[in-house]
C-alpha positions in Angstrom: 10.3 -15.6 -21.3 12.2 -12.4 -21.0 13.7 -12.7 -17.6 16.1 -15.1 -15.8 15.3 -17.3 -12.7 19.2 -17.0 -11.9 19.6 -15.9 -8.2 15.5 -15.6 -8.2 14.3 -15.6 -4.7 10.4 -16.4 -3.6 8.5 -16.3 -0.6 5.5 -18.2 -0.3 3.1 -16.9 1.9 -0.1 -19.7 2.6 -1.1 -21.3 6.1 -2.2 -24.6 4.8 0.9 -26.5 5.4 0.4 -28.7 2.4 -0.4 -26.3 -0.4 2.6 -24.2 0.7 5.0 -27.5 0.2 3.2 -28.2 -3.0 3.3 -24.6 -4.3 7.3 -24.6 -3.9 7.7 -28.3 -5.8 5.7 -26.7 -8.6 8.3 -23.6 -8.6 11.4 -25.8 -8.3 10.0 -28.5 -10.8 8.9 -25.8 -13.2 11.3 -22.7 -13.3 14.4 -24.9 -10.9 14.2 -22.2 -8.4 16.1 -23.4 -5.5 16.3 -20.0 -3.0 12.2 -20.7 -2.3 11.5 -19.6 1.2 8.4 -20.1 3.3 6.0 -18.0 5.8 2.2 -19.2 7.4 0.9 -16.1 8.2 1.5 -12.4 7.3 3.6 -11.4 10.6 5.9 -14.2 9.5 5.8 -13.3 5.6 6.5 -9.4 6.5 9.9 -10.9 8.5 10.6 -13.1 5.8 10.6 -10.4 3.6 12.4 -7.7 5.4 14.9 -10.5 5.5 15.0 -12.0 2.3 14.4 -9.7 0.0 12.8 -11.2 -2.5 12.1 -10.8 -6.2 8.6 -12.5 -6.0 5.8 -13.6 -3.0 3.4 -15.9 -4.0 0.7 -15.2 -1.4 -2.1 -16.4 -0.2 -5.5 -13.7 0.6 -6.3 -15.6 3.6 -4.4 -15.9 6.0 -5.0 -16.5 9.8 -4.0 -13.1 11.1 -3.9 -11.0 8.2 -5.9 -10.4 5.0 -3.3 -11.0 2.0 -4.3 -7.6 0.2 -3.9 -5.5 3.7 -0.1 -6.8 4.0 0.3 -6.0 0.4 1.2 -2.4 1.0 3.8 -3.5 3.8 5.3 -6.5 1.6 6.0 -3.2 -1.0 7.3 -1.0 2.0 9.3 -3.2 2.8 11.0 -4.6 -0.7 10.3 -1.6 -3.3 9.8 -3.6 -6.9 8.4 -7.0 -5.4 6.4 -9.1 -7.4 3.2 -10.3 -5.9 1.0 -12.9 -7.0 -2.5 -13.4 -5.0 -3.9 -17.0 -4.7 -7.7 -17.8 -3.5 -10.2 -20.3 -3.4 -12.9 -17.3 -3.4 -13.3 -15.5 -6.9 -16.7 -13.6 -5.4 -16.9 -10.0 -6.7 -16.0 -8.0 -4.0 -12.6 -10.1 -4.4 -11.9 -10.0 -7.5 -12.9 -6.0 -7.0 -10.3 -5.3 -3.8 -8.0 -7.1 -6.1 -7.9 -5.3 -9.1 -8.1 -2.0 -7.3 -5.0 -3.1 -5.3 -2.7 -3.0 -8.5 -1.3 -6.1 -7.8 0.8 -8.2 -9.8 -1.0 -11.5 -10.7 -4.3 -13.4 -9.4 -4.5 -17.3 -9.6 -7.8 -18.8 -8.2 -7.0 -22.1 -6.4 -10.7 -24.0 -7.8 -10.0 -26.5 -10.5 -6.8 -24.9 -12.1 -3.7 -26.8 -13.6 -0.2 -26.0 -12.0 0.3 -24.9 -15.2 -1.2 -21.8 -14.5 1.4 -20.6 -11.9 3.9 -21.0 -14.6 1.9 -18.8 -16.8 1.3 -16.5 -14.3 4.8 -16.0 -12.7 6.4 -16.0 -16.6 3.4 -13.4 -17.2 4.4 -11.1 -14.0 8.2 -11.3 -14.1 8.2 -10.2 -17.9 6.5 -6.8 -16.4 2.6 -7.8 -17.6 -0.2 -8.3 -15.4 -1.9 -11.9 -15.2 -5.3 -12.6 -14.2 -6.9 -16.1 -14.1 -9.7 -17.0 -16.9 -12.7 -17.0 -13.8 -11.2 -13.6 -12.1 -10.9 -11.8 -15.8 -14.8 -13.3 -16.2 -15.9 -11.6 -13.2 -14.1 -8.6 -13.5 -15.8 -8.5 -17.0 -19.4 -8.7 -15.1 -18.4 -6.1 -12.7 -17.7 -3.2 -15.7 -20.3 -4.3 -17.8 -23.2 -4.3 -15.2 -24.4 -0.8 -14.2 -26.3 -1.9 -11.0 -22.6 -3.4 -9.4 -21.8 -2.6 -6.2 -18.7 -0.9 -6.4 -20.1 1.5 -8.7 -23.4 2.3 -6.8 -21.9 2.4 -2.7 -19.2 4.2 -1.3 -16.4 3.0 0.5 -18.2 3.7 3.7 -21.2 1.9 2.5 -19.9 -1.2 1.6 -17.9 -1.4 5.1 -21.6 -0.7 6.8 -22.7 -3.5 4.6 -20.3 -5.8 5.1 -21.3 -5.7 9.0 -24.8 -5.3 8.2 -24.0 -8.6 6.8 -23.3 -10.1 9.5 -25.8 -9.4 11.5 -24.8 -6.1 13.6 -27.3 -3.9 14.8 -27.2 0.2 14.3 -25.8 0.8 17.7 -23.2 -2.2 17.8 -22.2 -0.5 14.2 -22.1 2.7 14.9 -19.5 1.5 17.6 -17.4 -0.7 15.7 -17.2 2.6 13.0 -17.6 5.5 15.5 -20.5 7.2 13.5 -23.5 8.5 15.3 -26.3 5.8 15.1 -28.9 8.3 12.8 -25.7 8.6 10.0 -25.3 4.6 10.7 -29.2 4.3 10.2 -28.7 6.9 7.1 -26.0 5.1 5.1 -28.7 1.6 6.0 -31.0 3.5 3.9 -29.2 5.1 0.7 -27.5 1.7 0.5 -31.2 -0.4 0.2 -32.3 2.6 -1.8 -29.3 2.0 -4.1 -29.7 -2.2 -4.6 -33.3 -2.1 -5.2 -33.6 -3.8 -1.6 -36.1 -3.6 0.3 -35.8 -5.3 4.0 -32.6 -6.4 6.5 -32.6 -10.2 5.3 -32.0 -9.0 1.9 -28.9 -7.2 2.6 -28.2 -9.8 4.5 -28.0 -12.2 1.3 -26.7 -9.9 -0.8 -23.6 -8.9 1.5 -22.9 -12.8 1.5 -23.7 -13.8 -1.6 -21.3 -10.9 -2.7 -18.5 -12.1 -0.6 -18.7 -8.8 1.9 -18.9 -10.5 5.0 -15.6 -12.9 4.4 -13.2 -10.4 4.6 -11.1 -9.7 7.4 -10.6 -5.9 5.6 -14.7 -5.6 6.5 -14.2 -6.9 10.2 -14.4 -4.8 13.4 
């Protein structure tokens, strides 16, 4: 471990009251941090931060008012050089995409994984490398290999039109919710069944859920 925990500070961003007070045992057990500070939502993480100034947040990707990797840019705003370290129960591919294209820090999924882990993956991040758990490095490893993946067959635009296609929206209540004409709404429907082979609404509709699309609050109106 290249780095010192002396005057470290963390901020740990999660709404579910008990993993938060279990997350800052594990860093006072494991690295005797004792400047750990707490937030349950993003508005109260951003304030915490502005405040604090800490060296590293441990947050969570869904929270109640704010999806984790939107605040990200503001958390960096706010304390240039932060450490951040994602945590999530969902390891889905559009996830573990949004993730990696964020250029954050570190990634722990929350399913069946050791506290261990956070020890690896805050000594990995403070020494200046990147860590990614074993499940989110496996998917990330599907997602490059396959050439039929979503992020590399639909645009931006098409994966927010799926995403509410997803959830059941119609053309008009779309083209609303993105304020394109309902023909360019009905256009991108098209090219984006063209481009996954699919061939009829309650297909997207799996597909956009299966692939995690419809979760997140980055895909919401």
């Amino acid at each position: 471990m290249g780095y010192s925990t002396y005057g470290m500070k963390v901020l740990i961003v999660e709404d579910q009251t008990m993993v938060r007070e279990l997350l800052v045992l594990a860093c006072q057990s494991i690295f005797d941090i004792d400047s750990i500070f707490q937030a349950a939502d993003g508005a109260e993480g951003l304030e915490q931060c502005k405040e604090v100034k800490p060296n590293l947040v441990i947050l969570d990707l869904e929270l109640p008012d704010k999806d984790g990797l939107d605040l990200l840019p503001d958390l960096r705003k706010t304390q240039p050089g932060i450490k951040v370290i994602a945590l999530s129960s969902h390891t889905d591919e559009v996830t573990v995409h949004r993730v990696i294209q964020s250029n954050i820090e570190g990634f722990v999924d929350k399913n069946e994984q050791p506290i261990e882990m956070l020890k690896t993956a805050i000594s990995s991040v403070m020494d200046g490398r990147r860590y990614l758990s074993p499940v989110v490095r496996s998917v990330w490893k599907k997602l490059v290999e396959e050439t039929a993946s979503f992020n590399k067959l639909l645009s931006d635009r098409e994966q927010e039109i799926l995403a509410l296609i997803g959830r059941g929206y119609t053309n008009q209540e779309i083209s609303d919710i993105v304020g394109l004409k309902v023909v360019t709404v009905q256009n991108h429907r098209c090219n984006i069944m063209s481009k996954l082979d699919l061939h009829s609404t309650s297909h997207l509709i799996r597909y956009a859920m299966e692939k995690g699309f419809t979760r997140l609050k980055s895909f919401s109106e």
